[in-house]
Chimera marker file (.cmm) of the C-alpha trace (Angstrom):
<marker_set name="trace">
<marker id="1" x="-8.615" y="-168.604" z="-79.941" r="1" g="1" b="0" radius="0.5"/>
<marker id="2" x="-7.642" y="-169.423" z="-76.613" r="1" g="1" b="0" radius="0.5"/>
<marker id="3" x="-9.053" y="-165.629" z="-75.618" r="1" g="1" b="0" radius="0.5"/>
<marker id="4" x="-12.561" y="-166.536" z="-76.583" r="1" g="1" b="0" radius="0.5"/>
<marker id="5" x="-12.645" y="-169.849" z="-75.125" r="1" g="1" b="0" radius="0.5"/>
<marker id="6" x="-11.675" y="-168.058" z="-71.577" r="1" g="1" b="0" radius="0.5"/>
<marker id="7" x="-14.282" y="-165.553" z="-72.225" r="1" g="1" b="0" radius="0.5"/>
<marker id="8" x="-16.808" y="-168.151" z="-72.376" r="1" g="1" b="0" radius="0.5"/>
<marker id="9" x="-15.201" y="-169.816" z="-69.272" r="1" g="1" b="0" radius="0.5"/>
<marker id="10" x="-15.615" y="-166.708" z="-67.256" r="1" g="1" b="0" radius="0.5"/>
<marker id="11" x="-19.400" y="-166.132" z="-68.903" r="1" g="1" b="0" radius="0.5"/>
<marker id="12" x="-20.266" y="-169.894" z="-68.067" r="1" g="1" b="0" radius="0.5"/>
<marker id="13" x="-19.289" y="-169.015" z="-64.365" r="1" g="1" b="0" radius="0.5"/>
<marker id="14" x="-20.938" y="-165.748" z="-64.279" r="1" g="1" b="0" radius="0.5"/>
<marker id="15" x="-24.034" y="-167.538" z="-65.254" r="1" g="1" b="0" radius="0.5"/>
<marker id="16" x="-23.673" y="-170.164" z="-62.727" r="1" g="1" b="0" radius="0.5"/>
<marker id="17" x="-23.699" y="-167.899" z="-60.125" r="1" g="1" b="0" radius="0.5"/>
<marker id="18" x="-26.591" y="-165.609" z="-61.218" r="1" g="1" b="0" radius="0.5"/>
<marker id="19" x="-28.394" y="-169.198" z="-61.583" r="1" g="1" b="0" radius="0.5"/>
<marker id="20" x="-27.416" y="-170.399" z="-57.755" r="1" g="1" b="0" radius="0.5"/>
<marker id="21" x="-28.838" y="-166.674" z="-56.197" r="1" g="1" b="0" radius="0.5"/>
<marker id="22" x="-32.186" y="-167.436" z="-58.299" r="1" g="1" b="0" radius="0.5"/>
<marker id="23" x="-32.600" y="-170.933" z="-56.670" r="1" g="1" b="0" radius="0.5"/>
<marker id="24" x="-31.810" y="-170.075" z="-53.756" r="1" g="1" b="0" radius="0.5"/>
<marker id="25" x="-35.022" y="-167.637" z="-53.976" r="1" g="1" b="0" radius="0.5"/>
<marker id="26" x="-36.932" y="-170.149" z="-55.741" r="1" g="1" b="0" radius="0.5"/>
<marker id="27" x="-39.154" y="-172.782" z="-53.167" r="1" g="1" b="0" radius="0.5"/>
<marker id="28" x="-40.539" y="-175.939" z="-53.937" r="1" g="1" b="0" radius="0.5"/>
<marker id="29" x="-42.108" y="-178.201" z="-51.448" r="1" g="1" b="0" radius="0.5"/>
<marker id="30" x="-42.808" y="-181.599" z="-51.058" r="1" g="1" b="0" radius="0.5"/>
<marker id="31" x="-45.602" y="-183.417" z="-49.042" r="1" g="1" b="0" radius="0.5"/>
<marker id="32" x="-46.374" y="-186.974" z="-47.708" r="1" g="1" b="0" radius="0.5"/>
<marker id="33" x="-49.510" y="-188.408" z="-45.709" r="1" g="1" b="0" radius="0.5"/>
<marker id="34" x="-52.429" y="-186.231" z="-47.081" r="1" g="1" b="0" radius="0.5"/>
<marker id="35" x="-50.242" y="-183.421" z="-45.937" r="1" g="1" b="0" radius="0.5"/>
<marker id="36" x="-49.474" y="-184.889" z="-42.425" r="1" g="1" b="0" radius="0.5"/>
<marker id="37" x="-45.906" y="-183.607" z="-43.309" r="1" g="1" b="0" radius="0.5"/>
<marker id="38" x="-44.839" y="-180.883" z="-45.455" r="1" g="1" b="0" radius="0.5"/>
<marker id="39" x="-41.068" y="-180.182" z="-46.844" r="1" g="1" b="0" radius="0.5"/>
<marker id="40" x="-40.384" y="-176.534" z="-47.991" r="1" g="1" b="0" radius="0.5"/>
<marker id="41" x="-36.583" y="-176.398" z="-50.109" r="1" g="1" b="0" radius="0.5"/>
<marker id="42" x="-34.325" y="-174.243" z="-51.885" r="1" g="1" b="0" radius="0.5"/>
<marker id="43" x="-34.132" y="-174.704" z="-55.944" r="1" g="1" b="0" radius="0.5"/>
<marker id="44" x="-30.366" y="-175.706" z="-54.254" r="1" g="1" b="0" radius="0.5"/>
<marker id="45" x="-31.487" y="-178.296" z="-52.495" r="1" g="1" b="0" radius="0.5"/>
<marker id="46" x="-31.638" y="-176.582" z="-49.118" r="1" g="1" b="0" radius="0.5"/>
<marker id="47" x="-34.202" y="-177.379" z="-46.481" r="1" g="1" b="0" radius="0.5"/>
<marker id="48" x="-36.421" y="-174.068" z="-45.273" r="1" g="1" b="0" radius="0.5"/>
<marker id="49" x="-38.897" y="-175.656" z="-43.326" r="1" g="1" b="0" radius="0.5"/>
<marker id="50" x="-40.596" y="-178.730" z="-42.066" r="1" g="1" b="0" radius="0.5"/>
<marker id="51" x="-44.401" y="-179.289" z="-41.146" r="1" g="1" b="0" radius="0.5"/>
<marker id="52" x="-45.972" y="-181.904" z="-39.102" r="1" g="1" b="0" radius="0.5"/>
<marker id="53" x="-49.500" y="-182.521" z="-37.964" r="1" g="1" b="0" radius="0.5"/>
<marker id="54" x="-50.230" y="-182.489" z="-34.471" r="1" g="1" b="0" radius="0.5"/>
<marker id="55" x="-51.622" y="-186.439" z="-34.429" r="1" g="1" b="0" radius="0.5"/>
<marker id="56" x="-47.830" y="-187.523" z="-35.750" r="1" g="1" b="0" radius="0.5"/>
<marker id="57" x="-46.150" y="-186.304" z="-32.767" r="1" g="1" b="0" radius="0.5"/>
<marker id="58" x="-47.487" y="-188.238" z="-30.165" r="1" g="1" b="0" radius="0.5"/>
<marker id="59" x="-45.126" y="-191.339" z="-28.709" r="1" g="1" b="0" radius="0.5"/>
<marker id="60" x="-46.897" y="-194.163" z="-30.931" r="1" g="1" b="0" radius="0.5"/>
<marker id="61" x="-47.317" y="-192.439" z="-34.555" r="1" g="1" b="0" radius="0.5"/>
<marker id="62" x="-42.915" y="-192.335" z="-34.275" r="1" g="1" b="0" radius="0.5"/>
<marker id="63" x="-42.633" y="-194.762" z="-37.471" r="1" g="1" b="0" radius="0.5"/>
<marker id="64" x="-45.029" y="-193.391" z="-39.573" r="1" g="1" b="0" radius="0.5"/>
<marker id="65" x="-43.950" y="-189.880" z="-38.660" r="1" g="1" b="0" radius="0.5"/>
<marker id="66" x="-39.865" y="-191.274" z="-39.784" r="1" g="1" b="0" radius="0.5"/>
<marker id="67" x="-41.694" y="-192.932" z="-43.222" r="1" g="1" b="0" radius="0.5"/>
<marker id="68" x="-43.890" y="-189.889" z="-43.670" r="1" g="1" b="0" radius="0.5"/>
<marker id="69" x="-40.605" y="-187.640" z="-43.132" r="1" g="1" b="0" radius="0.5"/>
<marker id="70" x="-38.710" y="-189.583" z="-45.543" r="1" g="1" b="0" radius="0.5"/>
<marker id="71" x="-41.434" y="-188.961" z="-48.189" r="1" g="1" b="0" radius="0.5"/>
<marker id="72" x="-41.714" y="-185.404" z="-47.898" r="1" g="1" b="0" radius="0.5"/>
<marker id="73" x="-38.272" y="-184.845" z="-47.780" r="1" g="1" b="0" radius="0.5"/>
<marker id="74" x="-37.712" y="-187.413" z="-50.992" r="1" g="1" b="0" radius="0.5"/>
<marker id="75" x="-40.182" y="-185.743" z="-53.108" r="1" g="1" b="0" radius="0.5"/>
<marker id="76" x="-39.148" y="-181.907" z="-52.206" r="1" g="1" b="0" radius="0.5"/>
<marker id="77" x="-35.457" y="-182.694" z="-52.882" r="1" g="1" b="0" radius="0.5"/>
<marker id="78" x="-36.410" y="-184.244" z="-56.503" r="1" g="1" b="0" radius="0.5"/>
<marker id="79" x="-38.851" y="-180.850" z="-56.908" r="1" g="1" b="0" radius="0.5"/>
<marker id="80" x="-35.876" y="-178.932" z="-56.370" r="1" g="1" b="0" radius="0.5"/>
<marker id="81" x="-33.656" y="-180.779" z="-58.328" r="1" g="1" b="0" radius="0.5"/>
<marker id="82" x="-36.497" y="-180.121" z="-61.345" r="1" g="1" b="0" radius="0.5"/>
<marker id="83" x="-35.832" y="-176.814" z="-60.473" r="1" g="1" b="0" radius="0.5"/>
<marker id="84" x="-32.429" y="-176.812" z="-61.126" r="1" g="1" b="0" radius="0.5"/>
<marker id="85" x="-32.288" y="-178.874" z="-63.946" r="1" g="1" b="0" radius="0.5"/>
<marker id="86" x="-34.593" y="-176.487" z="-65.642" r="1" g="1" b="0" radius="0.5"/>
<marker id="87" x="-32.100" y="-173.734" z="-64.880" r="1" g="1" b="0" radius="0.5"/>
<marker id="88" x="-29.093" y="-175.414" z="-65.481" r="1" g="1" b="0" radius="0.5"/>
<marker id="89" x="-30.847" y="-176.217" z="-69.120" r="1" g="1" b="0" radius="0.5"/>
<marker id="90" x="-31.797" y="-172.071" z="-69.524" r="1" g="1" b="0" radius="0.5"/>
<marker id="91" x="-27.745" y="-171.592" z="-69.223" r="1" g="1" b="0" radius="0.5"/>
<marker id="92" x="-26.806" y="-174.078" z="-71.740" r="1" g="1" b="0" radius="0.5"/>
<marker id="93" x="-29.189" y="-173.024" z="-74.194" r="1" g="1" b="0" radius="0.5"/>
<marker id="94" x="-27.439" y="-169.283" z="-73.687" r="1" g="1" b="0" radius="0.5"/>
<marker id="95" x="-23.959" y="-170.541" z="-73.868" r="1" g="1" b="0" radius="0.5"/>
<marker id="96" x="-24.599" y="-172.993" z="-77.185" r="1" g="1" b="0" radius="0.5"/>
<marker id="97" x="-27.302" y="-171.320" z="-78.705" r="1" g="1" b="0" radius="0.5"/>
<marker id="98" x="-29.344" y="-173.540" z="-80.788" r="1" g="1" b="0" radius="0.5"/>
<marker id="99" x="-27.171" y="-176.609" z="-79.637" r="1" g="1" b="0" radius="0.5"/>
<marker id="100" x="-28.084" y="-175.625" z="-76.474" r="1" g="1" b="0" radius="0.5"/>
<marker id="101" x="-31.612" y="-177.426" z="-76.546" r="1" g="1" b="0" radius="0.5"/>
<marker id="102" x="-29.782" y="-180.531" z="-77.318" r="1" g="1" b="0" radius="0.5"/>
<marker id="103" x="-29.028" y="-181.054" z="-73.508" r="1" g="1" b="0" radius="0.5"/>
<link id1="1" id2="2" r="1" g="1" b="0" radius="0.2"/>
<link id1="2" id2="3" r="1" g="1" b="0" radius="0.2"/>
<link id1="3" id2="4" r="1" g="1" b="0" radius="0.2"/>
<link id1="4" id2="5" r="1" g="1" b="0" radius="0.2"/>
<link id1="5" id2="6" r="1" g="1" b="0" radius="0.2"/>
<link id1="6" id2="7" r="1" g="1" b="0" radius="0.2"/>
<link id1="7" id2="8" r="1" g="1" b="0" radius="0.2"/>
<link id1="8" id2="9" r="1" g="1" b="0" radius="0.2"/>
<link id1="9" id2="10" r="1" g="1" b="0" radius="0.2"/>
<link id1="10" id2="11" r="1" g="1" b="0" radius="0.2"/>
<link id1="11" id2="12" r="1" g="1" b="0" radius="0.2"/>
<link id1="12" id2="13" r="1" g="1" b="0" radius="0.2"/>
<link id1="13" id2="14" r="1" g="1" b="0" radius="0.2"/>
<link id1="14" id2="15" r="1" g="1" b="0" radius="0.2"/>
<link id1="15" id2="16" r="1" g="1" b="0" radius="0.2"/>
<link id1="16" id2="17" r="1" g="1" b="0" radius="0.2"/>
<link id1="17" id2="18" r="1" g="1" b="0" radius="0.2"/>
<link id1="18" id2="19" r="1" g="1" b="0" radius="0.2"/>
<link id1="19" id2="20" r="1" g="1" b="0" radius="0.2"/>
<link id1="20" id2="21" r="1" g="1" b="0" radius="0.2"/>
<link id1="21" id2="22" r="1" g="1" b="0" radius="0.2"/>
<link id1="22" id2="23" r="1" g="1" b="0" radius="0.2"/>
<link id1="23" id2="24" r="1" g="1" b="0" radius="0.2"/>
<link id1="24" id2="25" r="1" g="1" b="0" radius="0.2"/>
<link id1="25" id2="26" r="1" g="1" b="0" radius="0.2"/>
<link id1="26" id2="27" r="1" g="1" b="0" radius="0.2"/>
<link id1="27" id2="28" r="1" g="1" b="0" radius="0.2"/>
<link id1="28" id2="29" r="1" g="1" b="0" radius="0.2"/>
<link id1="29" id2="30" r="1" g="1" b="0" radius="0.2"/>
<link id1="30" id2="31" r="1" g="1" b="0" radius="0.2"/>
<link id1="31" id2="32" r="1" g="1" b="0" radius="0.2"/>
<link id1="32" id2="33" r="1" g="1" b="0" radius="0.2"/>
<link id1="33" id2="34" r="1" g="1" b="0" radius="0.2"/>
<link id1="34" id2="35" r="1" g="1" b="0" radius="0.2"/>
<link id1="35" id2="36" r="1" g="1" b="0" radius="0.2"/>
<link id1="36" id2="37" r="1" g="1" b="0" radius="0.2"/>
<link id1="37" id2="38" r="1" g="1" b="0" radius="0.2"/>
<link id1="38" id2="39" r="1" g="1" b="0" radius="0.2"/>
<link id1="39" id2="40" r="1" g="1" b="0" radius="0.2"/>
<link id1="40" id2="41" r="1" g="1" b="0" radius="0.2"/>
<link id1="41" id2="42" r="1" g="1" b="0" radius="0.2"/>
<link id1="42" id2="43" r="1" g="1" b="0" radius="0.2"/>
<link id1="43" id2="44" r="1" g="1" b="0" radius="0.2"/>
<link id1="44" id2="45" r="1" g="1" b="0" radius="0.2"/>
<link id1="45" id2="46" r="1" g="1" b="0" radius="0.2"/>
<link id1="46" id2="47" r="1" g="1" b="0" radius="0.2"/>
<link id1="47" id2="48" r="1" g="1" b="0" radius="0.2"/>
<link id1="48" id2="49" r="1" g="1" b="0" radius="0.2"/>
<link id1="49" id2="50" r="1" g="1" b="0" radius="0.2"/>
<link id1="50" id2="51" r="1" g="1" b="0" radius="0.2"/>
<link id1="51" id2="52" r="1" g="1" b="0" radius="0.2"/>
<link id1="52" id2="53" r="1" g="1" b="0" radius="0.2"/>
<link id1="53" id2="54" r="1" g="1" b="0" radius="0.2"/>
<link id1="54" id2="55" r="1" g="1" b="0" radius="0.2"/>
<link id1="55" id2="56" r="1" g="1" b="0" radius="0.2"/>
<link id1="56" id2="57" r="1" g="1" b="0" radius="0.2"/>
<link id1="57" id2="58" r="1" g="1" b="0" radius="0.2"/>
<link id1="58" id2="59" r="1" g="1" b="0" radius="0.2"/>
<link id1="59" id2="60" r="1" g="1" b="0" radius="0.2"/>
<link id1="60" id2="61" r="1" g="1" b="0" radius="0.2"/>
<link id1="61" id2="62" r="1" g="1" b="0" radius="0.2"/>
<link id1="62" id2="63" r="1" g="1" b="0" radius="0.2"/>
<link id1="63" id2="64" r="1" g="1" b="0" radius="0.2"/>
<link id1="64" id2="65" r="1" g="1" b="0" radius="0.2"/>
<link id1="65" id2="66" r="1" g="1" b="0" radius="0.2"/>
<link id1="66" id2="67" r="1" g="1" b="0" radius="0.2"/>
<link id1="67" id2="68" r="1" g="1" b="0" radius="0.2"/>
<link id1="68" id2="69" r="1" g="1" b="0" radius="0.2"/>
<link id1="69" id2="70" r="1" g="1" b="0" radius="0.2"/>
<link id1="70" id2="71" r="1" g="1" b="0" radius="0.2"/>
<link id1="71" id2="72" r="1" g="1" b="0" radius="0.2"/>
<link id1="72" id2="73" r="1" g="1" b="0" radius="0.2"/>
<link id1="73" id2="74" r="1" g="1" b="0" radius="0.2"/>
<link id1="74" id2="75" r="1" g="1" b="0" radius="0.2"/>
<link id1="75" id2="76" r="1" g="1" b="0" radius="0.2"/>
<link id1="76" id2="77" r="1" g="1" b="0" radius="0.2"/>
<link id1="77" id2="78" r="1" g="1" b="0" radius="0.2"/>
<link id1="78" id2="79" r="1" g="1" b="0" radius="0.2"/>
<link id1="79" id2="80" r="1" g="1" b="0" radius="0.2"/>
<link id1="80" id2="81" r="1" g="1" b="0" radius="0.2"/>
<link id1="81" id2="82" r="1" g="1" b="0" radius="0.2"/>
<link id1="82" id2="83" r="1" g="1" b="0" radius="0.2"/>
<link id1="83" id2="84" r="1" g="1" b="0" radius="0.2"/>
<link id1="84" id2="85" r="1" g="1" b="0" radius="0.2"/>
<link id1="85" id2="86" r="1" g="1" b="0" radius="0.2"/>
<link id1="86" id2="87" r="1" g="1" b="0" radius="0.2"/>
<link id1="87" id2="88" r="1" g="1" b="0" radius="0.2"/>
<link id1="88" id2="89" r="1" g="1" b="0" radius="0.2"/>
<link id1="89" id2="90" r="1" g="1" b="0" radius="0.2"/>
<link id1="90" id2="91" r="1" g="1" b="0" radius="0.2"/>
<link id1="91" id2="92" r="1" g="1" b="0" radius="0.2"/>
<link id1="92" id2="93" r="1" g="1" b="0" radius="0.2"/>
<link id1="93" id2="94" r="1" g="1" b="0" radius="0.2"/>
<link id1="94" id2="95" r="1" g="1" b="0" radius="0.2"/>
<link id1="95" id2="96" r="1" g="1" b="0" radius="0.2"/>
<link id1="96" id2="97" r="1" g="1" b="0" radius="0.2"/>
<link id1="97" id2="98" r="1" g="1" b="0" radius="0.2"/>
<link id1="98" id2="99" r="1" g="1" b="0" radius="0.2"/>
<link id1="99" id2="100" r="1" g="1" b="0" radius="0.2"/>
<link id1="100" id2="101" r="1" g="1" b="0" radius="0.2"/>
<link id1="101" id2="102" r="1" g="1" b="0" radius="0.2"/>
<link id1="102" id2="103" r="1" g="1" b="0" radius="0.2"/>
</marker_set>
C-alpha cells in the first residue's frame, strides 16, 4: 500500500518538473497603452523582456510610463499564470485519471 502511494509521490514530482522545463520554454506576453509597453514572461512567471515606445521615455510621460508598466506587467503575469494553470490541470488529469478533470 504504502509502496504505491510513494510511487505516485515520486511520479507526481517527476511530472512537476517535466511541467516547470515546459513553462519555462513557453512565452506569453502582456501589453498596455495600444502597445506603448509590451511584457514578454515565462509560463513560470519569469520576466524575459520589456518594451517601451520611444514617446514614454521622455521626462514628462514618467507616470503614464509607471501606470502603463504596471499594466503590462499585470496582464503578462495573469497570461502566464493561465499557462500554468493549464499545465498544472494536464498533470492532475494524468495522476487521477478521470477524477482528474474534476480540478
Amino acid at each position: 500500500m504504502f509502496g504505491d502511494l510513494f510511487g505516485k509521490l515520486q511520479e507526481a514530482q517527476s511530472k512537476m518538473k517535466e511541467s516547470k522545463e515546459r513553462l519555462a520554454l513557453i512565452t506569453v506576453d502582456g501589453e498596455a497603452g495600444d502597445g506603448a509597453v509590451k511584457v514578454v514572461v515565462t509560463g513560470n512567471r519569469e520576466v524575459k523582456s520589456i518594451d517601451i515606445a520611444e514617446r514614454l521615455l521622455e521626462k514628462d510621460n514618467k507616470e503614464e510610463l509607471e501606470d502603463l508598466m504596471i499594466t503590462a506587467l499585470n496582464r503578462a503575469l495573469k497570461n502566464a499564470e493561465n499557462a500554468w494553470e493549464s499545465e498544472m490541470k494536464g498533470i492532475a488529469g494524468g495522476m487521477l485519471g478521470p477524477l482528474g478533470g474534476l480540478f
